[in-house]
Residue frames as qw, qx, qy, qz and C-alpha x, y, z in Angstrom:
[[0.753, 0.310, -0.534, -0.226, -3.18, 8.76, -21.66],
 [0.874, -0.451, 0.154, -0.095, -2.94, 5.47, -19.51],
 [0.443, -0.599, 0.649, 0.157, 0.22, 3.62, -19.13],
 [0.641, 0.085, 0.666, 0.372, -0.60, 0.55, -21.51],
 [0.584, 0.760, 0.277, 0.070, -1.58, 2.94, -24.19],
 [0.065, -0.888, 0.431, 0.145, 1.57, 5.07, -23.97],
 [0.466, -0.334, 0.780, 0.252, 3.62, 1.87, -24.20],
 [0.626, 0.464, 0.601, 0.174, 1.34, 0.25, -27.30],
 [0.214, 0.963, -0.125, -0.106, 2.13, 3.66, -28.94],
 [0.285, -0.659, 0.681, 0.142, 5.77, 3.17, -28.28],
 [0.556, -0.055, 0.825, 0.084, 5.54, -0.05, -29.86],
 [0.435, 0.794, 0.378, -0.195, 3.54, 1.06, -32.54],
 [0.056, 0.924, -0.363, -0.108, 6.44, 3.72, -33.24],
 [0.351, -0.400, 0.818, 0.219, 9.23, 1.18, -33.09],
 [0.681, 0.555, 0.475, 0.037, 7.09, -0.85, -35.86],
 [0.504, 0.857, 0.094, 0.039, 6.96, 1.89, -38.27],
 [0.234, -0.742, 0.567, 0.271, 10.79, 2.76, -37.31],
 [0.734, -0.054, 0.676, -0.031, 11.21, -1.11, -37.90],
 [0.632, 0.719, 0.272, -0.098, 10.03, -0.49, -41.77],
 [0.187, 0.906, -0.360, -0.124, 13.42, 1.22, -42.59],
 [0.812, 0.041, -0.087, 0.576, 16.32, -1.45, -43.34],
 [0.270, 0.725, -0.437, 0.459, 18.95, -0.99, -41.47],
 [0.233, -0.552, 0.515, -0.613, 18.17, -1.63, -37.51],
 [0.246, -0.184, -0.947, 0.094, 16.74, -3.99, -35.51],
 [0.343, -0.664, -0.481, -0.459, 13.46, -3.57, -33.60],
 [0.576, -0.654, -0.391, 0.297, 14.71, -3.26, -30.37],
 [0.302, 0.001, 0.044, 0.952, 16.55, -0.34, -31.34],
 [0.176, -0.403, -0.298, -0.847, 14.10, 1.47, -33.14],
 [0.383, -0.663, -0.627, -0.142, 11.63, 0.14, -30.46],
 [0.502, -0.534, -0.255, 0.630, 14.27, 2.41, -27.51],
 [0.372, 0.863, 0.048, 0.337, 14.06, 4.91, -30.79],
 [0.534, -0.471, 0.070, 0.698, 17.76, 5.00, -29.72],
 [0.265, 0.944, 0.073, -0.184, 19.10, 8.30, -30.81],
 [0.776, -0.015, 0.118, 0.619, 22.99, 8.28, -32.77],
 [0.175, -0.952, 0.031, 0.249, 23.72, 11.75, -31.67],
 [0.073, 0.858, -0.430, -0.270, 27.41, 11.35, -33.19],
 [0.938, 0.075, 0.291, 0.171, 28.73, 8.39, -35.08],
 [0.597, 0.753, -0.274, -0.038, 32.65, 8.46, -36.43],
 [0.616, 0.441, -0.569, 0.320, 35.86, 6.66, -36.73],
 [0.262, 0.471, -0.623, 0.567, 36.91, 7.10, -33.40],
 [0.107, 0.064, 0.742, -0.659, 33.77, 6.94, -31.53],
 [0.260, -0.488, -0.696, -0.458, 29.97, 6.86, -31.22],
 [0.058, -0.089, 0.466, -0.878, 27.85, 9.04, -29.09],
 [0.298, -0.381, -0.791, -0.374, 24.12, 7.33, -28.50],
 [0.271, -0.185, 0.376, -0.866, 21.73, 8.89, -26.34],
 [0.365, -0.485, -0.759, -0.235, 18.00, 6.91, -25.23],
 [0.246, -0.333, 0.229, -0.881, 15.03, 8.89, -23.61],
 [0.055, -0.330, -0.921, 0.199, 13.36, 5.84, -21.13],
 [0.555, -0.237, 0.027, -0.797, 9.44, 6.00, -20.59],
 [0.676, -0.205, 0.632, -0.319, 7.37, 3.20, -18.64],
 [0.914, 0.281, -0.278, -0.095, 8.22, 0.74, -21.69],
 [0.602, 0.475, -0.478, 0.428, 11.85, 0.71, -20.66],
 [0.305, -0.531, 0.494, -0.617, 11.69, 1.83, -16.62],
 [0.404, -0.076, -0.833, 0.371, 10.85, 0.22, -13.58],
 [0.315, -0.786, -0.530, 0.046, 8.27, 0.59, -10.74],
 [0.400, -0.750, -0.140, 0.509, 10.99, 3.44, -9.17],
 [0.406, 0.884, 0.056, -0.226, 11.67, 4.62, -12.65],
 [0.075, -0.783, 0.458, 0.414, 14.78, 3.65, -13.27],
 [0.802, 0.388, -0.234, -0.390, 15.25, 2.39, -16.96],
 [0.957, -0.158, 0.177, -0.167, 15.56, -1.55, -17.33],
 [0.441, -0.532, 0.656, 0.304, 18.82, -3.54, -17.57],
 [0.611, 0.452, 0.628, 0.169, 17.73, -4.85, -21.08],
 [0.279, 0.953, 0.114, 0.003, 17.79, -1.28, -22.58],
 [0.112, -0.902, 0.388, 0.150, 21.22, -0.14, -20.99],
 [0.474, -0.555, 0.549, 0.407, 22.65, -2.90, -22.43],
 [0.596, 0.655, 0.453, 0.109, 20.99, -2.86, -25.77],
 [0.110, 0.992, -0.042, 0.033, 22.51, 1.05, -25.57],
 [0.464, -0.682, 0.542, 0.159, 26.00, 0.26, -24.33],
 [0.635, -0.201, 0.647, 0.370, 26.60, -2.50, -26.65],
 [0.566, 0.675, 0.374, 0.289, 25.39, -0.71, -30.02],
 [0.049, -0.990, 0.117, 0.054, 27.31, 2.57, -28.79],
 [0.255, -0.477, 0.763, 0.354, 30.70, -0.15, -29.73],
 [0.615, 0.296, 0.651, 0.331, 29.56, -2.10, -32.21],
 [0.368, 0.906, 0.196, -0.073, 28.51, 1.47, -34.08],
 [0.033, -0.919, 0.354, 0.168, 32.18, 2.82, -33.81],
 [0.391, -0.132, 0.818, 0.400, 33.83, -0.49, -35.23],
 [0.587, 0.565, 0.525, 0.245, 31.31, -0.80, -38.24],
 [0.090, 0.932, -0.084, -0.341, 32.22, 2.95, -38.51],
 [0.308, -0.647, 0.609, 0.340, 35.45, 1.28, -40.02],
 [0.354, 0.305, 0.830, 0.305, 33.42, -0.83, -42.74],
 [0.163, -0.303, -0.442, -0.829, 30.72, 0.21, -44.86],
 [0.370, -0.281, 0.107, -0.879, 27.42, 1.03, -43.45],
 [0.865, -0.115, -0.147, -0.466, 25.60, -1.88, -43.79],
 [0.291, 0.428, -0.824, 0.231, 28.36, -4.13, -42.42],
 [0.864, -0.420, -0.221, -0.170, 27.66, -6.87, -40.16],
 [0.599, 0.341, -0.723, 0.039, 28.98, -7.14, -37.20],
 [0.756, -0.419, -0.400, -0.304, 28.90, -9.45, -34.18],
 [0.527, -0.717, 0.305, -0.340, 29.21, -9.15, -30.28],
 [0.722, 0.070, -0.677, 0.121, 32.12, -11.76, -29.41],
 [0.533, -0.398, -0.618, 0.420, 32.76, -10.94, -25.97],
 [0.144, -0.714, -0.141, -0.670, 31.06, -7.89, -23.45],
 [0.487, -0.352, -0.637, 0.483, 31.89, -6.60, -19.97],
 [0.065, -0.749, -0.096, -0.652, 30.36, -3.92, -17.69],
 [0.388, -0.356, -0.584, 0.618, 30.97, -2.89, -14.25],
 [0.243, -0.734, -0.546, -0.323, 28.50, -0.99, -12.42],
 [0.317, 0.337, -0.446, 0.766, 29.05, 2.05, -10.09],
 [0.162, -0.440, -0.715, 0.519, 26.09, 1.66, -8.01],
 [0.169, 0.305, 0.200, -0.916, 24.02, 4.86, -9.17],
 [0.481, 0.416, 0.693, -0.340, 20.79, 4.69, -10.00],
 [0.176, 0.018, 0.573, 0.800, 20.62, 4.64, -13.88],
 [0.197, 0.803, 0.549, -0.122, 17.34, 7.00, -14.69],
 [0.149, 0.784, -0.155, -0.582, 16.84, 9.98, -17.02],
 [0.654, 0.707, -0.096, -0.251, 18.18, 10.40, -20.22],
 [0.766, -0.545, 0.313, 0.135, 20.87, 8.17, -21.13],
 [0.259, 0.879, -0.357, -0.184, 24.12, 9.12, -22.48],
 [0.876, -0.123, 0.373, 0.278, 26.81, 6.08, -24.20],
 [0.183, 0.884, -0.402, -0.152, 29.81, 7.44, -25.35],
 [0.926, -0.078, 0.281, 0.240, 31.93, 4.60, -27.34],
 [0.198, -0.689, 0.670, 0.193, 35.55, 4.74, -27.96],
 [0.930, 0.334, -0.151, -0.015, 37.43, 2.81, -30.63],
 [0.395, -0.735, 0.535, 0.132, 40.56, 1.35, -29.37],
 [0.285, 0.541, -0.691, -0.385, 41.59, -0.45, -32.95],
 [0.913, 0.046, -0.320, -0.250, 41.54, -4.33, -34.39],
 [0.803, -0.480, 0.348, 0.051, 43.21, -7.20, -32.89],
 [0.077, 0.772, -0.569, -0.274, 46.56, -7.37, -34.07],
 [0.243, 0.247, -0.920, -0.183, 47.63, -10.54, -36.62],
 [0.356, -0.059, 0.926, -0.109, 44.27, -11.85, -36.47],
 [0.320, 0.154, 0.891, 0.283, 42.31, -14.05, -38.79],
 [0.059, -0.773, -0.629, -0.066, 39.54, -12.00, -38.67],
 [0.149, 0.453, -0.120, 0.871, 38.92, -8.17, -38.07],
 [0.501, -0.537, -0.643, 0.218, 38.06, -8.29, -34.58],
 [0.011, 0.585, 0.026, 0.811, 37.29, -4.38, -33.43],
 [0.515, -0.360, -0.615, 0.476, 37.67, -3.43, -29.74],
 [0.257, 0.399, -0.008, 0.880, 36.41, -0.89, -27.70],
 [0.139, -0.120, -0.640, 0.747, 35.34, 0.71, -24.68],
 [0.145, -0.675, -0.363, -0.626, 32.01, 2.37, -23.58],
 [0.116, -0.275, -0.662, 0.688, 30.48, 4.47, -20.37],
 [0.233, -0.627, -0.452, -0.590, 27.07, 5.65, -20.26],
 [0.168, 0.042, -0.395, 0.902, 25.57, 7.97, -17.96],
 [0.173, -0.693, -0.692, -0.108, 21.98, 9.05, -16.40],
 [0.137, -0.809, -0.012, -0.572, 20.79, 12.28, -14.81],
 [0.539, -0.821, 0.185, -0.013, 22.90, 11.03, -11.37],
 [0.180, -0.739, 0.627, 0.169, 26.00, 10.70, -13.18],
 [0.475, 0.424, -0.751, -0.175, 28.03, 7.88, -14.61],
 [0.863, -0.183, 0.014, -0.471, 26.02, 4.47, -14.47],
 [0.877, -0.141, 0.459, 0.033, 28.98, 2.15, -16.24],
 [0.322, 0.706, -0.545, -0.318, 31.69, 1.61, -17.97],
 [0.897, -0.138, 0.419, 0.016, 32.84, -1.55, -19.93],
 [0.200, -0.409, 0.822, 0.342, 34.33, -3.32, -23.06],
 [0.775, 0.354, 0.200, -0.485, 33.45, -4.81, -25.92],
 [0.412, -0.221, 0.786, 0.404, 34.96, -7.18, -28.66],
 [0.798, 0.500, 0.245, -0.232, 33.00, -7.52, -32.48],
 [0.373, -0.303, 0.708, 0.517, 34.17, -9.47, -34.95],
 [0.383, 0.556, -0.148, -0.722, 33.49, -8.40, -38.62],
 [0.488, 0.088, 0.869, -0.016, 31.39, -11.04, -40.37],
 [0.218, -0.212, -0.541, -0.784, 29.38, -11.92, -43.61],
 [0.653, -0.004, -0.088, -0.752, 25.47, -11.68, -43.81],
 [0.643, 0.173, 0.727, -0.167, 23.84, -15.81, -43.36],
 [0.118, 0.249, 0.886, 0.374, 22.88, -17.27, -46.75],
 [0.006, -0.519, -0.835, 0.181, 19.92, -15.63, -47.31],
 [0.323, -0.666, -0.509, 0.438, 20.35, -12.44, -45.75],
 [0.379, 0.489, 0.058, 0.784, 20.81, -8.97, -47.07],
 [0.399, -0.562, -0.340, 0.640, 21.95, -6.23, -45.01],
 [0.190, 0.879, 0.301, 0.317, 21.05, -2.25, -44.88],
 [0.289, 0.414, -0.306, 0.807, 23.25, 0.72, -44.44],
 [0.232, -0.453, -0.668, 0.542, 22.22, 1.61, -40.34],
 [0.223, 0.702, 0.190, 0.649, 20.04, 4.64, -40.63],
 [0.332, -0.137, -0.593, 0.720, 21.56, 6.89, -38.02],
 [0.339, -0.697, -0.383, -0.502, 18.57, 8.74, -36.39],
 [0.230, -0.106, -0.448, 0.857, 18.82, 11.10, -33.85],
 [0.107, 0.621, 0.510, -0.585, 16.27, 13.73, -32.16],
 [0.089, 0.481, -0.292, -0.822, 16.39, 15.94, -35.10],
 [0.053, -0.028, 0.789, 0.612, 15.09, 13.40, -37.75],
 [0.270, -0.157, 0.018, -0.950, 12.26, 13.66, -39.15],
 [0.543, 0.082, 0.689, -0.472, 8.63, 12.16, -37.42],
 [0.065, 0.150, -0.800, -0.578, 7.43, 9.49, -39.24],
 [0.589, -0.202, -0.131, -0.771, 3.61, 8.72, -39.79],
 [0.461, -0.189, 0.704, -0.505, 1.76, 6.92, -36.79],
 [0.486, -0.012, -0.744, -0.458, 0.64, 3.60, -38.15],
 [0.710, -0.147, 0.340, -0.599, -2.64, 2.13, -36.90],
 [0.395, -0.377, 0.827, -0.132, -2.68, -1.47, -36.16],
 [0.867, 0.270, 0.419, -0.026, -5.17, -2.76, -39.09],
 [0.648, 0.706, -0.286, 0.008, -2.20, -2.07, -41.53],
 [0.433, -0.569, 0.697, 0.051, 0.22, -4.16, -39.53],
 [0.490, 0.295, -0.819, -0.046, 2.10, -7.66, -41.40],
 [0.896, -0.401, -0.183, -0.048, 1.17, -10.64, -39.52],
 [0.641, -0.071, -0.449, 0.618, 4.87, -10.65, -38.37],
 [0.019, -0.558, -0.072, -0.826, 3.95, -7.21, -37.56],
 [0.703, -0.369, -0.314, -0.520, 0.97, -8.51, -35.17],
 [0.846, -0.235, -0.347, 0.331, 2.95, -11.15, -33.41],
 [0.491, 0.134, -0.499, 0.701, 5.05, -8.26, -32.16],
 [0.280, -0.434, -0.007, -0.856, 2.18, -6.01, -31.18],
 [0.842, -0.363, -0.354, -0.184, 0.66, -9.64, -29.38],
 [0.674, -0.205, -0.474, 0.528, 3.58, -10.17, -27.08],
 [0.172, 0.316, -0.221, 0.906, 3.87, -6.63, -26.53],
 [0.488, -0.443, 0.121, -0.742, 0.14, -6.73, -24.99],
 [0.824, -0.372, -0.422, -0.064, 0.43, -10.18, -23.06],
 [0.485, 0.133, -0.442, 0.743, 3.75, -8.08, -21.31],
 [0.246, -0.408, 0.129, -0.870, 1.31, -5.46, -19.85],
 [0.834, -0.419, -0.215, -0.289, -0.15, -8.02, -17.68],
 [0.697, -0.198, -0.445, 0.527, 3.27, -8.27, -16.01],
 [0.353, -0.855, -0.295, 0.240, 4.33, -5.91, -13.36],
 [0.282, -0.650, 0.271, 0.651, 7.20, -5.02, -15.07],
 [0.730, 0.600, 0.228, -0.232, 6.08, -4.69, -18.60],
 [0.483, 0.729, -0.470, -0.119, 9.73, -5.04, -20.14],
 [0.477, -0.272, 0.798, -0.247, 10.56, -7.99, -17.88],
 [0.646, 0.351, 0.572, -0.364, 7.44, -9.56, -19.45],
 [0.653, 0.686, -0.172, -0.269, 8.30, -8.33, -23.36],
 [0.591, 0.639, -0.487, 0.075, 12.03, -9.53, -23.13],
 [0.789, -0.034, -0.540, 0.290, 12.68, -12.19, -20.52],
 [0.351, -0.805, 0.216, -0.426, 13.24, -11.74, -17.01],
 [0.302, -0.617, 0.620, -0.378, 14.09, -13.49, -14.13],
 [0.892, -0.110, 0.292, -0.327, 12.75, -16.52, -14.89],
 [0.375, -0.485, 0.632, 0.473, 15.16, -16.71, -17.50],
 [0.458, 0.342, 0.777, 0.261, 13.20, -17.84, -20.59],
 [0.137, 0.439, -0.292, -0.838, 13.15, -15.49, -23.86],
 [0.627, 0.444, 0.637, -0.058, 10.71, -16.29, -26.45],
 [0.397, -0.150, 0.459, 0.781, 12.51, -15.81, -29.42],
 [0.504, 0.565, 0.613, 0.224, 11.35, -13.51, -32.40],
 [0.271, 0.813, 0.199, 0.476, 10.91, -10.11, -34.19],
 [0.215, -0.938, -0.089, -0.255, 10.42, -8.31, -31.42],
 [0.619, -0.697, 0.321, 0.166, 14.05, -9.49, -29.73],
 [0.829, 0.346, 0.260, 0.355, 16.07, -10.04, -32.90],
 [0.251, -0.611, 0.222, 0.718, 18.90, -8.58, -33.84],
 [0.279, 0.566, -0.250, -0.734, 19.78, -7.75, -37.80],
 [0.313, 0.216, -0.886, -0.266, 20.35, -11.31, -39.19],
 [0.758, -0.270, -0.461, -0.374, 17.27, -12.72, -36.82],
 [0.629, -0.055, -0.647, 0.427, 19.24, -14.06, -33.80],
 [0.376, -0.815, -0.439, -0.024, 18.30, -12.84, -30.53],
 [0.221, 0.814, -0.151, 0.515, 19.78, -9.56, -29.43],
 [0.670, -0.110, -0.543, 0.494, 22.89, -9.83, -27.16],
 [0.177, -0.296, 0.374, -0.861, 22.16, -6.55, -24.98],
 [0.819, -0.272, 0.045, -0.504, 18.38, -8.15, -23.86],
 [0.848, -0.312, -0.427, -0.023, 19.90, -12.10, -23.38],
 [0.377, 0.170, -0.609, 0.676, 23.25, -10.29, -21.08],
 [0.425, -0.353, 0.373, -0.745, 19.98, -8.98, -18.87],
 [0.914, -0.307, -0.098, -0.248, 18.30, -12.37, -18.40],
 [0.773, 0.115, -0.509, 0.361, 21.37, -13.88, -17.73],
 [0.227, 0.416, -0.341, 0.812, 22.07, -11.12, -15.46],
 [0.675, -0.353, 0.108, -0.639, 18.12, -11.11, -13.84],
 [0.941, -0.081, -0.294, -0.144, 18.43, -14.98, -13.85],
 [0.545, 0.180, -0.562, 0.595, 21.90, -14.73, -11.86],
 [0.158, -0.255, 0.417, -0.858, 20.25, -12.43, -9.17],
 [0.780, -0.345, -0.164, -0.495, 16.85, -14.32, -8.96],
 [0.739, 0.049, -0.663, 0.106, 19.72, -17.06, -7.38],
 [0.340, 0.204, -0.504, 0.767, 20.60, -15.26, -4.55],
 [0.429, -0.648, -0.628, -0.041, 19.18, -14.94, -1.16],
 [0.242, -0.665, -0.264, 0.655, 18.81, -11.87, 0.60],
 [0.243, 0.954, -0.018, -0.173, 19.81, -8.13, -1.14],
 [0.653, -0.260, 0.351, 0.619, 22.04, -8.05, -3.39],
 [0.552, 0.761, -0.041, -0.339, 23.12, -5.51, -6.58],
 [0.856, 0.437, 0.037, 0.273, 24.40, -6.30, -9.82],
 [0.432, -0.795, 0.213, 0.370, 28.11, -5.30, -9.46],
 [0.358, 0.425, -0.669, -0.493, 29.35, -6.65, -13.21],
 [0.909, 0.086, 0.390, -0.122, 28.83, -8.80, -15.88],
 [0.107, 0.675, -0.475, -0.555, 30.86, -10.55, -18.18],
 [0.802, 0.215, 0.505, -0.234, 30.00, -12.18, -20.89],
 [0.162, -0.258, 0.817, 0.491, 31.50, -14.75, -24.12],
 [0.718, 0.315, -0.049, -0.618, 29.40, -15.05, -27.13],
 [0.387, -0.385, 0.811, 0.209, 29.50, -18.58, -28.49],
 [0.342, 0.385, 0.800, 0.308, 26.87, -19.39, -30.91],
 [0.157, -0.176, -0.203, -0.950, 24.18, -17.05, -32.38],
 [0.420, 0.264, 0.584, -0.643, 20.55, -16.68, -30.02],
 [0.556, -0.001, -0.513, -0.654, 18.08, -19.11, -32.49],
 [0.161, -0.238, -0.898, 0.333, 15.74, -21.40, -31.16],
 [0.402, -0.691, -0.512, -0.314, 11.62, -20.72, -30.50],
 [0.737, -0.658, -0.025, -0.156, 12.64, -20.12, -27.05],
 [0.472, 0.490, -0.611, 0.405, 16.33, -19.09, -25.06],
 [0.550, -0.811, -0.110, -0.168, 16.51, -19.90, -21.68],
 [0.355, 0.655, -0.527, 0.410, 19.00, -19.13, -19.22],
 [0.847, -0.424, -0.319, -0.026, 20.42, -21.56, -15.86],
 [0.304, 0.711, -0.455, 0.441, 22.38, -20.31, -13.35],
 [0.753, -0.397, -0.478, 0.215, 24.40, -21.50, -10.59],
 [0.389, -0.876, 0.197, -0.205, 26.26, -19.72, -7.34],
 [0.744, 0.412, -0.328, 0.413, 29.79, -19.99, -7.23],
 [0.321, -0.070, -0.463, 0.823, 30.64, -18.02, -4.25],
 [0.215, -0.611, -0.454, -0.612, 28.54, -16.09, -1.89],
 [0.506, -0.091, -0.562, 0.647, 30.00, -14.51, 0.88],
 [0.226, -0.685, -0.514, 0.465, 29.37, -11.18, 3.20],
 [0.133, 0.700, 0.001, -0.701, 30.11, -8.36, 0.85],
 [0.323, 0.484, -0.415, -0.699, 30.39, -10.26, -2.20],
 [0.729, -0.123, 0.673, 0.035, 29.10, -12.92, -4.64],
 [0.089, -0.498, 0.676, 0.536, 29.47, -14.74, -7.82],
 [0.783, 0.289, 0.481, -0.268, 26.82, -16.51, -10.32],
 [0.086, -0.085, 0.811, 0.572, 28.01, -18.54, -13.63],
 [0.696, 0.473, 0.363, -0.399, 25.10, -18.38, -16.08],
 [0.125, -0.274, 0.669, 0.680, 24.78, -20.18, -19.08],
 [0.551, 0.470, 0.263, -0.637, 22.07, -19.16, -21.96],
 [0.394, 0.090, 0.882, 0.241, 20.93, -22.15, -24.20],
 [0.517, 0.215, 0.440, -0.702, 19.50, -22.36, -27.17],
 [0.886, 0.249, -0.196, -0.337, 17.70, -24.32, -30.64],
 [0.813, 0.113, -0.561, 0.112, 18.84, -28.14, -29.76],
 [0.696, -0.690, 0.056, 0.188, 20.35, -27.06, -25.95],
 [0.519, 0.445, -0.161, 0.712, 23.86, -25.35, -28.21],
 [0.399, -0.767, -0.274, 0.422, 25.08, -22.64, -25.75],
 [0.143, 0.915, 0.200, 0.320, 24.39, -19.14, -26.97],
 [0.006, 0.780, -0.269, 0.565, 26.42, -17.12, -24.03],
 [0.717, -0.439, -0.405, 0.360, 28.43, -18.03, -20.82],
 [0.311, -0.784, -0.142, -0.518, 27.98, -15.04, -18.38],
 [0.606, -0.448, -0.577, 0.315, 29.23, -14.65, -15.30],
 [0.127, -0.843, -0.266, -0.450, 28.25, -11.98, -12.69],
 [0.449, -0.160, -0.737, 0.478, 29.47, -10.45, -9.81],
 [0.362, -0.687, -0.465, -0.426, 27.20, -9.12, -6.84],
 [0.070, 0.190, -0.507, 0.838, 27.68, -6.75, -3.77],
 [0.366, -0.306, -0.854, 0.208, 26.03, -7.01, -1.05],
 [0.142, -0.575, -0.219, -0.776, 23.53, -3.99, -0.21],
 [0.657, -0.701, -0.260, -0.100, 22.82, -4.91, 3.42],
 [0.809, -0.168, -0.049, 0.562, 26.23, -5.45, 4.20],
 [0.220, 0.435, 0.030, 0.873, 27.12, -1.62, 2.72],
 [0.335, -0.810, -0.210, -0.433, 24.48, -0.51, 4.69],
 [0.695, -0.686, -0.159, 0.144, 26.02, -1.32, 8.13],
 [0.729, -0.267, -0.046, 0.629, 29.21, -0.26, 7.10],
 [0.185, 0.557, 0.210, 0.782, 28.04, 3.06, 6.13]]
C-alpha cells in the first residue's frame, strides 16, 4: 500500500473514531490510546506512522504535543465528571535532545488545584518517552470551565489497543463536514511533510476547522504550541534544536485562519530565544509562546 493511501486510511479511521462524542479529531485521528486513566494520573500511549513522522521518521511536534497535553488535561478531568470541559491555561516542555520515534509513552501526574482560587485550576506534570528513552518532560495548568452556549459535551471515550475495531467507512458516506476534512487531508499530501501541510507549519498559518478543533470547536492547543514552535525556528539562521517551549493561553483558537509571528530575542553561540505570538478571528491573541533553542553546531565542536 503506497504512502498517501496508508495516510487517507488513517484519516478515514480518525473520521469514523470522530463519530463517537466525546474526543476531538485530532485525537481519534493519532487513535491516541488511554492505556490508564485515574485520579492521580493518566497513562497515554500513540503508535506514529507516515501521517504523524517525518522524512527520518521521527513523529511530528504537533502529535507529541497533542499527546503530552491530553495525558494532563485527562488526569485533572479525572477529578470531574467525564464529560467535563476543560481548558489548557498555561503549558511548558523542555526537551532532552533524543530523537522522539517509536511508540510513544505520556505518563501524567496530578499535582492538585490551585489553592484559594476562583476557579478550579488543576495542575500537573507530564514526561513522555520513545523507543530511545525519555523525549520530555513539562507542566501543565487547566482550568475547569462550562461548555459555550450552544455546546453539549460527551463523557471522553477512553480507548486503548484492546477496544474494539470499528467498521472502515468508505468516503461516499462521509457529511460534507466530513469531506472538508478528507479535502485538506489530500491537498497535505502534496507537501513534503504531509502533517506540516494538514496542521500548519513553519509558515505559521493554520486553517482553522474540524480537522484541528478541539471539543468546543477552537483550535487545538497541542497543534498551534507546534506552529508557534516551527514558526520560532523557521526565524533562525543556521542549526538550531528546539530546547523548550512555553506557552500562556489567552483567548480560545477561532477565526477561518490562525497565524503565528515571531520575533528573535536573543541569539547567541550556544543559545537562543524566539517570542511568538499566535493571532486569531479579528487579530485577538490566541497564545504567547516563547521558545528556547540550542545550538547543534556549536555542541558539535564541543563534543
Amino acid at each position: 500500500m503506497s504512502r498517501a493511501a496508508i495516510i487517507r486510511r488513517q484519516v478515514l479511521r480518525g473520521i469514523a473514531l470522530n463519530r463517537i462524542p466525546g474526543l476531538h479529531f485530532p485525537g481519534n485521528f493519532l487513535d491516541l490510546s488511554f492505556d490508564r486513566v485515574g485520579r492521580d494520573g493518566a497513562h497515554l500511549s500513540l503508535d506514529p506512522g507516515p501521517w504523524c513522522t517525518d522524512a527520518r521518521g521521527e513523529v511530528d511536534l504537533s502529535a507529541l504535543a497533542i499527546l503530552a497535553d491530553i495525558a494532563i488535561g485527562t488526569c485533572v478531568r479525572a477529578h470531574f465528571s467525564p464529560e467535563h470541559r476543560v481548558a489548557t491555561v498555561s503549558f511548558a516542555l523542555q526537551f532532552i535532545g533524543a530523537p522522539c520515534r517509536g511508540r510513544l509513552r505520556a505518563d501524567g501526574l496530578f499535582q492538585g488545584f490551585f489553592k484559594d482560587g476562583a476557579g478550579r485550576l488543576g495542575l500537573g506534570r507530564v514526561s513522555v518517552a520513545g523507543s530511545a528513552g525519555q523525549v520530555c518532560f513539562g507542566t501543565g495548568a487547566f482550568m475547569a470551565l462550562q461548555p459555550p452556549k450552544g455546546v453539549t459535551l460527551h463523557p471522553v471515550p477512553l480507548r486503548n489497543r484492546l477496544s474494539p475495531a470499528l467498521a472502515r467507512l468508505q468516503e461516499k458516506d462521509l457529511t460534507r463536514e466530513e469531506r472538508k476534512i478528507l479535502l485538506t487531508a489530500s491537498k497535505a499530501l502534496r507537501s513534503k511533510n504531509f502533517i506540516e501541510g494538514f496542521w500548519g507549519g513553519s509558515r505559521g498559518v493554520l486553517k482553522n476547522g474540524l480537522h484541528a478543533g478541539n471539543r468546543v470547536g477552537h483550535a487545538q492547543g497541542g497543534i498551534l504550541i507546534a506552529m508557534a514552535a516551527k514558526s520560532a525556528a523557521a526565524k533562525l539562521a543556521g542549526h538550531w534544536r528546539l530546547g523548550g517551549v512555553t506557552a500562556l493561553y489567552v483567548s480560545p483558537g477561532e477565526g477561518r485562519a490562525l497565524r503565528a509571528v515571531s520575533t528573535v530575542v536573543h541569539q547567541g553561540r550556544l543559545t537562543a530565544a524566539v517570542r511568538t505570538r499566535v493571532t486569531g478571528k479579528g487579530g485577538r491573541s490566541v497564545l504567547e509562546v516563547l521558545t528556547s533553542h540550542v545550538s547543534r553546531e556549536s555542541a558539535d565542536r564541543l563534543s
